[in-house]
C-alpha atoms as one frame of an Amber mdcrd trajectory, in Angstrom:
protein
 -16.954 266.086  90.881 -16.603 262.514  90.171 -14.208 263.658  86.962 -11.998
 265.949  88.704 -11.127 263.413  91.521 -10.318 261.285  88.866  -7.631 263.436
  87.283  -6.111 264.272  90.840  -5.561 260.818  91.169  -4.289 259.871  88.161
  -1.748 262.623  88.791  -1.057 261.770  91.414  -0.177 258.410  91.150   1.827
 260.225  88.143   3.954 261.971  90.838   4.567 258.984  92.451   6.194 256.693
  89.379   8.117 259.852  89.130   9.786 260.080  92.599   9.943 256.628  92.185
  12.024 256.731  89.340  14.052 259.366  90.436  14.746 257.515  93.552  16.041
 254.457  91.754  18.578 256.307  89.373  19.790 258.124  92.204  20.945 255.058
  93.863  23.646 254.374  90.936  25.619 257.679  92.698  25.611 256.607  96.218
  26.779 253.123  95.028  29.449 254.384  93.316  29.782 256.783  96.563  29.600
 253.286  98.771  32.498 251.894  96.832  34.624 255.025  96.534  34.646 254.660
 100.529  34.739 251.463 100.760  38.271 251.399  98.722  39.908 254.472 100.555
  39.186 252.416 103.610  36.558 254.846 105.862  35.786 251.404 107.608  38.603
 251.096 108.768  40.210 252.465 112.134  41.281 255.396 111.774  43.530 255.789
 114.361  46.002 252.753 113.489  47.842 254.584 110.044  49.464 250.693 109.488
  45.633 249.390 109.484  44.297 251.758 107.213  46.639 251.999 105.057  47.236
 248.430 104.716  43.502 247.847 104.255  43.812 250.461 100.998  46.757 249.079
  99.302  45.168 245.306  99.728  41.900 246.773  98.549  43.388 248.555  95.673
  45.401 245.495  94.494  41.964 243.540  94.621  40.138 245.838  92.440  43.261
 246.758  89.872  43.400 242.414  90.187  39.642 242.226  89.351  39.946 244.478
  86.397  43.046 242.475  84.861  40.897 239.419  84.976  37.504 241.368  83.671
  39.617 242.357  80.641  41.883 239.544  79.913  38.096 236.968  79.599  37.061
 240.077  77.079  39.745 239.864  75.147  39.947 235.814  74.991  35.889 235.470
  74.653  36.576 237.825  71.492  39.589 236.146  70.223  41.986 238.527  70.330
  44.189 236.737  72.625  44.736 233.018  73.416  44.165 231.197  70.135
């Protein structure tokens, strides 16, 4: 008896690194779900169309901003620009 109890538990606790995996590589979609919404505005009130879409076109400039810096410290950390 002693054995068998044993091996439920062991796979058991199995079953739960698993979930627990699967639960943390999930997450990487519903961040990248979180900032897909967070950049077409869906915080934003909906019912003012000068609001919203003033809250996407800053938000857009910020991240398209944010990627121009990103890429322009690659390139001068590697020494393709800049000297």
């Amino acid at each position: 008896m002693g054995s068998a109890q044993k091996r439920e538990e062991r796979a058991e606790a199995e079953s739960r690194r698993i979930l627990d995996r699967v639960s943390r590589e999930s997450e990487g979609s519903s961040m990248m779900t979180r900032a897909r919404d967070h950049i077409a505005a869906r915080d934003a009130e909906q019912n003012d169309p000068i609001e919203l879409w003033g809250t996407r076109i800053g938000r857009a400039i910020a991240v398209t901003t944010l990627t121009a810096l990103i890429l322009w410290l690659l390139l001068y950390v590697f020494g393709i620009i800049g000297g």
